[in-house]
C-alpha positions as CSV (number, residue, x, y, z in Angstrom):
1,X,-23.1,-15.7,-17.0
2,X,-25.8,-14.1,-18.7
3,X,-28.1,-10.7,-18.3
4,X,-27.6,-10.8,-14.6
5,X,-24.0,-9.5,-15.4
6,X,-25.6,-6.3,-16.9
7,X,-24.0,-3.7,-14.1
8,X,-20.8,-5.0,-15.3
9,X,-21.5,-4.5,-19.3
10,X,-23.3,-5.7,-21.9
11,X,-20.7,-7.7,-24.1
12,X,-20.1,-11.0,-22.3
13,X,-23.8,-11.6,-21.2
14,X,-23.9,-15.3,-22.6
15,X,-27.3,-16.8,-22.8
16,X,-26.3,-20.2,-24.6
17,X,-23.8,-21.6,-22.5
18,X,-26.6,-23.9,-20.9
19,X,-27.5,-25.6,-24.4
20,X,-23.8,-25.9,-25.2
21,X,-23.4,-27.4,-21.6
22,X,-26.3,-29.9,-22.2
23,X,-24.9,-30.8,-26.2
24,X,-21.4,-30.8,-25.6
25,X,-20.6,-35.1,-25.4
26,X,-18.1,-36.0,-21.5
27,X,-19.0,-33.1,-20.1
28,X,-21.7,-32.8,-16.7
29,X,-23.1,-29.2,-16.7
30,X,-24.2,-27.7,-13.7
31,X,-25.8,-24.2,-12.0
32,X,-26.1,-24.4,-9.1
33,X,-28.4,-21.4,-7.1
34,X,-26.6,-21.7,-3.3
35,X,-23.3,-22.2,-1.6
36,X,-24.5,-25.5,-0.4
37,X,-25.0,-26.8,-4.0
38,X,-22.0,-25.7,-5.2
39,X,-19.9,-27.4,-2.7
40,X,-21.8,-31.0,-3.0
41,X,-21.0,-30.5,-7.0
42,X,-17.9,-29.7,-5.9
43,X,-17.4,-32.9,-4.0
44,X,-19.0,-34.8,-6.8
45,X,-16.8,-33.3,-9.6
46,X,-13.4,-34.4,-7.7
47,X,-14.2,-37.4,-8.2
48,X,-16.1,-37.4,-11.7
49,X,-13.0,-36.2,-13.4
50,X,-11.0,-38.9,-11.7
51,X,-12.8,-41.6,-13.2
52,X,-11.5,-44.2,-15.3
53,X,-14.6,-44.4,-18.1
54,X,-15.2,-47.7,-17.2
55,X,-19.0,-48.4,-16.2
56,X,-22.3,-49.0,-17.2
57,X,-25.4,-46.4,-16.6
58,X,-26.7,-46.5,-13.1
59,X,-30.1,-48.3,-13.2
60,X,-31.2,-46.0,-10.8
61,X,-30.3,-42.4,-12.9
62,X,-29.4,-43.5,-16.2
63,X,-26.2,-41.3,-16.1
64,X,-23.5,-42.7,-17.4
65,X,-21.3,-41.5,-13.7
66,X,-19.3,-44.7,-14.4
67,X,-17.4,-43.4,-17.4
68,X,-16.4,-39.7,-15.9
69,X,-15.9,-36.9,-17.7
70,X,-15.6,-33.0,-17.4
71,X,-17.4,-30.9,-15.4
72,X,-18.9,-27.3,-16.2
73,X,-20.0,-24.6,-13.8
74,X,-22.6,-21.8,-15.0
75,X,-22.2,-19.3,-12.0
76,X,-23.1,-16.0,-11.2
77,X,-21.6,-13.2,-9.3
78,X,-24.9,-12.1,-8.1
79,X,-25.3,-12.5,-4.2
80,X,-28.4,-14.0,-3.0
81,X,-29.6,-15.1,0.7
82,X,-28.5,-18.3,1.4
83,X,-31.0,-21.5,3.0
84,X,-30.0,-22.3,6.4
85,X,-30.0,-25.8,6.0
86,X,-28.0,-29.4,6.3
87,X,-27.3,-30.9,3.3
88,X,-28.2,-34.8,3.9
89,X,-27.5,-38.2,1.9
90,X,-30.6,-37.7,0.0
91,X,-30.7,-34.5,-1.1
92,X,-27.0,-34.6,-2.4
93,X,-27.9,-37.1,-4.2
94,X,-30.8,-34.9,-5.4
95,X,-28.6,-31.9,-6.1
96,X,-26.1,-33.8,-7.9
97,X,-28.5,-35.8,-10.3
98,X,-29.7,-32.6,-11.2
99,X,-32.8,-31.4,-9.1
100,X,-34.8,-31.5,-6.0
101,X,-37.9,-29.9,-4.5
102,X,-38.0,-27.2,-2.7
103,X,-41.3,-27.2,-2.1
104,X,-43.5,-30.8,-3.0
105,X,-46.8,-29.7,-4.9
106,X,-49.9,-30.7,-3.1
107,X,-52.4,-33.4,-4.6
108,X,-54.5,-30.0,-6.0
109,X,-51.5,-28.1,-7.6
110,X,-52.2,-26.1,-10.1
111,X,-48.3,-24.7,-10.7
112,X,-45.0,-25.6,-10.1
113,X,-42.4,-23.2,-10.6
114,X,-38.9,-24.4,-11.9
115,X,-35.9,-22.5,-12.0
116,X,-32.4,-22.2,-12.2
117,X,-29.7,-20.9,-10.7
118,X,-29.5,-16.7,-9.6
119,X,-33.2,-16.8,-10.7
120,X,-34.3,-18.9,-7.0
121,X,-35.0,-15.5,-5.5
122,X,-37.3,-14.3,-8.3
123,X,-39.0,-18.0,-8.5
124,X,-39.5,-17.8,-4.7
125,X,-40.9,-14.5,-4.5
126,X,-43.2,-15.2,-7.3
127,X,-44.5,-18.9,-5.4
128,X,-45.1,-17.0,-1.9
129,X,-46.9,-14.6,-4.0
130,X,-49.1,-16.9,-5.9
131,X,-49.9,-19.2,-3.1
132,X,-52.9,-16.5,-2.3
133,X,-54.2,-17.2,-5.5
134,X,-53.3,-20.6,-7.0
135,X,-53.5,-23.8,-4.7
136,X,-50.6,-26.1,-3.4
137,X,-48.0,-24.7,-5.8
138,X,-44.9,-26.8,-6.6
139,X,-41.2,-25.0,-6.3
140,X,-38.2,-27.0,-8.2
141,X,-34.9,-26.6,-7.6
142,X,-32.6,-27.2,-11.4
143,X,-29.4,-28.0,-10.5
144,X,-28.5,-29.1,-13.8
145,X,-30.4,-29.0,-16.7
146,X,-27.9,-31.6,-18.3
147,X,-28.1,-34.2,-16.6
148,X,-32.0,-34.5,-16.5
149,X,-32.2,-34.8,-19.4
150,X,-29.8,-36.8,-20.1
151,X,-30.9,-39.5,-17.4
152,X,-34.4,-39.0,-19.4
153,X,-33.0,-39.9,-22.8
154,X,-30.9,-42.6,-21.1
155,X,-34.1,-44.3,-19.6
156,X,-36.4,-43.6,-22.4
157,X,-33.8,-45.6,-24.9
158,X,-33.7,-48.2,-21.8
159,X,-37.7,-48.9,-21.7
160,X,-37.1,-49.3,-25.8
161,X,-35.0,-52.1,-25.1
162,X,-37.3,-53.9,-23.2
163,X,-36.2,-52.3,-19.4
164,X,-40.0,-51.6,-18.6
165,X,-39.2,-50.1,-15.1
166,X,-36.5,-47.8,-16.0
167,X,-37.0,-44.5,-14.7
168,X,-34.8,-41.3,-14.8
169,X,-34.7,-38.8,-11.8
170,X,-36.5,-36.4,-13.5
171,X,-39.3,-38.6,-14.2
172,X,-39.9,-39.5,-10.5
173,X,-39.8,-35.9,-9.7
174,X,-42.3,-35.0,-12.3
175,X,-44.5,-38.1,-11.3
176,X,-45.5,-36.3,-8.3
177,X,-47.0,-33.2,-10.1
178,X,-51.0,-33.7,-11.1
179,X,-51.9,-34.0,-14.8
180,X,-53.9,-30.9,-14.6
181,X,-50.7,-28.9,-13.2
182,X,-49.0,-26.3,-15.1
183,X,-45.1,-25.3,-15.2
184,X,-43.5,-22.4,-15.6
185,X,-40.1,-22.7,-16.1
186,X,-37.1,-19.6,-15.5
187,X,-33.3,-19.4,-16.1
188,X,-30.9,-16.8,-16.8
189,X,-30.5,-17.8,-20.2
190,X,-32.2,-19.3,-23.1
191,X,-35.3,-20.5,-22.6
192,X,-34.9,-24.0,-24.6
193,X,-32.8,-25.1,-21.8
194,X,-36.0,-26.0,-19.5
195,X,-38.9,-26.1,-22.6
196,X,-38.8,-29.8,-22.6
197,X,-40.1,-30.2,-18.9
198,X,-43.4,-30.6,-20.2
199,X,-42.5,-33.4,-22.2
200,X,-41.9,-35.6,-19.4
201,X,-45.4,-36.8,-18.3
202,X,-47.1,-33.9,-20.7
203,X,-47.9,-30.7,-18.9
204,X,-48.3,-27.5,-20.1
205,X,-45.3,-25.5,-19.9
206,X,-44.4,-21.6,-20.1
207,X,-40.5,-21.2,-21.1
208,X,-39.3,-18.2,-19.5
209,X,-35.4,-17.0,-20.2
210,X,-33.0,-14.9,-22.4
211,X,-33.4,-14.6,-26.0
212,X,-31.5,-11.7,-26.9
213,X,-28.8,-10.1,-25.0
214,X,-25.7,-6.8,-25.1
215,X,-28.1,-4.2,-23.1
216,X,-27.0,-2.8,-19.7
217,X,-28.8,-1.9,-16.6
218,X,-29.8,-2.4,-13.4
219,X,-30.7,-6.7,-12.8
220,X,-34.1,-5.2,-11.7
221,X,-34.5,-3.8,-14.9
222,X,-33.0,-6.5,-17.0
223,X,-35.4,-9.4,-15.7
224,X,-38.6,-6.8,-16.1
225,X,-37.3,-6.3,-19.6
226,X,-37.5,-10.0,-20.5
227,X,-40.1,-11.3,-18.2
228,X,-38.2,-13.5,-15.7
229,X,-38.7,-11.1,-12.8
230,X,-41.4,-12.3,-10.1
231,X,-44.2,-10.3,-12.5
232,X,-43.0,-12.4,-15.5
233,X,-43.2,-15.8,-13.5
234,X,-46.8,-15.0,-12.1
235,X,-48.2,-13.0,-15.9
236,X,-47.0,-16.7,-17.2
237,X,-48.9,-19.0,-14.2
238,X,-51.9,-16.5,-14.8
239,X,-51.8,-17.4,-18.3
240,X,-51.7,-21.1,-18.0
241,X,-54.0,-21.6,-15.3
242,X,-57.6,-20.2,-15.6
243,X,-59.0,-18.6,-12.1
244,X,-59.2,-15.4,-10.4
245,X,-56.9,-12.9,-11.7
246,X,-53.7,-12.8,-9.6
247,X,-53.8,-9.6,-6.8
248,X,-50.4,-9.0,-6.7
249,X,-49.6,-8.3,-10.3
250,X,-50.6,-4.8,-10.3
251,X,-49.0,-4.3,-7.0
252,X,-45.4,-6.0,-8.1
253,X,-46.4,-4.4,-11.3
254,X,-45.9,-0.5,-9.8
């Protein structure tokens, strides 16, 4: 989905399917960047759908895993390098709830790039990039939208009730970003879908994504055209964090 499916035509480049995925009630919406993701969903979503809907939330998510559903994959047919990596307990679990770090921010970050799905090249680019300009920058994986925030909602209902220690998975991920820290966020599609990081523990946030769709084109020229190329992810940091201007602009730029 979405612009990234340019070369093949402009007329099924869908750019909402993440909000739909994230309203629709019983479903889990996921999209994923790597091969490695996709299988641990995979794995998880055999067994999700097999589930009786019997279950409270687990205290430790706020998901409601118990009750099962229907899973939904946003892919891409855009090929990307793949990690060379072993997928452990944790980070499974990571994936699954719907994020992970790909790179912790430092105790001085001033950005933390999060993305989704075929945008990881462009997010990674744009991080090695910045990392001469902008200290101990932060690089989060999204596997799913969704389900952060709806583990947020979950535990943010939870602490109403009187659960003072309830705490979603996005919220521990967030708590290790500084106060002063910035994010930019990126996804093939609307940008909505990630706007409400910010909201978390209350950092500024740049929305970066899809608004409009039906041209075709190269990808290359697609993401320049809306700003979630590695230019649009670093002209966004620049903006939100004051400094030094950023050196590789001009030279991504031409």
């Amino acid at each position: 989905s979405g612009v990234t499916l340019a070369p093949e035509g402009g007329a099924h480049q869908s750019i909402a399917t993440p909000l739909i995925g994230m309203a629709q009630d019983g479903l889990a919406s996921f999209e994923p960047a790597y091969v490695d993701e996709f299988a641990t969903i995979l794995r998880f979503g055999f067994d999700y759908i097999q589930r009786d809907g019997d279950g409270e939330p687990d205290e430790t998510t706020w998901l409601r895993d118990a009750l099962g559903g229907s899973i939904y994959l946003r892919l891409s047919t855009r090929s990307i390098e793949q990690p060379r990596r072993t997928i452990d307990n944790a980070l499974a679990e990571d994936i699954v709830n719907g994020g992970y770090w790909r790179r912790k921010p430092g105790p001085n970050a001033q950005i933390v790039v999060a993305y989704t799905g075929a945008m990881a090249p462009e997010a990674i680019e744009a991080v090695g990039l910045l990392g001469e300009d902008r200290r101990d920058i932060g690089l989060l994986a999204i596997t799913s939208a969704d389900r952060l925030n709806a583990g947020w909602s979950a535990a943010q209902r939870a602490r109403e009730q009187g659960l003072v220690h309830a705490r979603s998975h996005v919220e521990r991920l967030l708590a290790e970003v500084p106060q002063h820290c910035a994010l930019v966020t990126v996804l093939d599609g609307h940008p909505a879908t990630l706007a409400w990081l910010g909201a978390v523990h209350g950092h500024r946030t740049r929305s970066l994504g899809v608004e409009h769709f039906g041209q075709t084109g190269t990808i290359t020229d697609l993401y320049r055209h809306y700003g979630i190329d590695a230019e649009g992810i670093m002209r966004a940091a620049q903006a939100l964090v004051p400094g030094r201007p950023v050196r590789h602009l001009r030279q991504v730029g031409g």
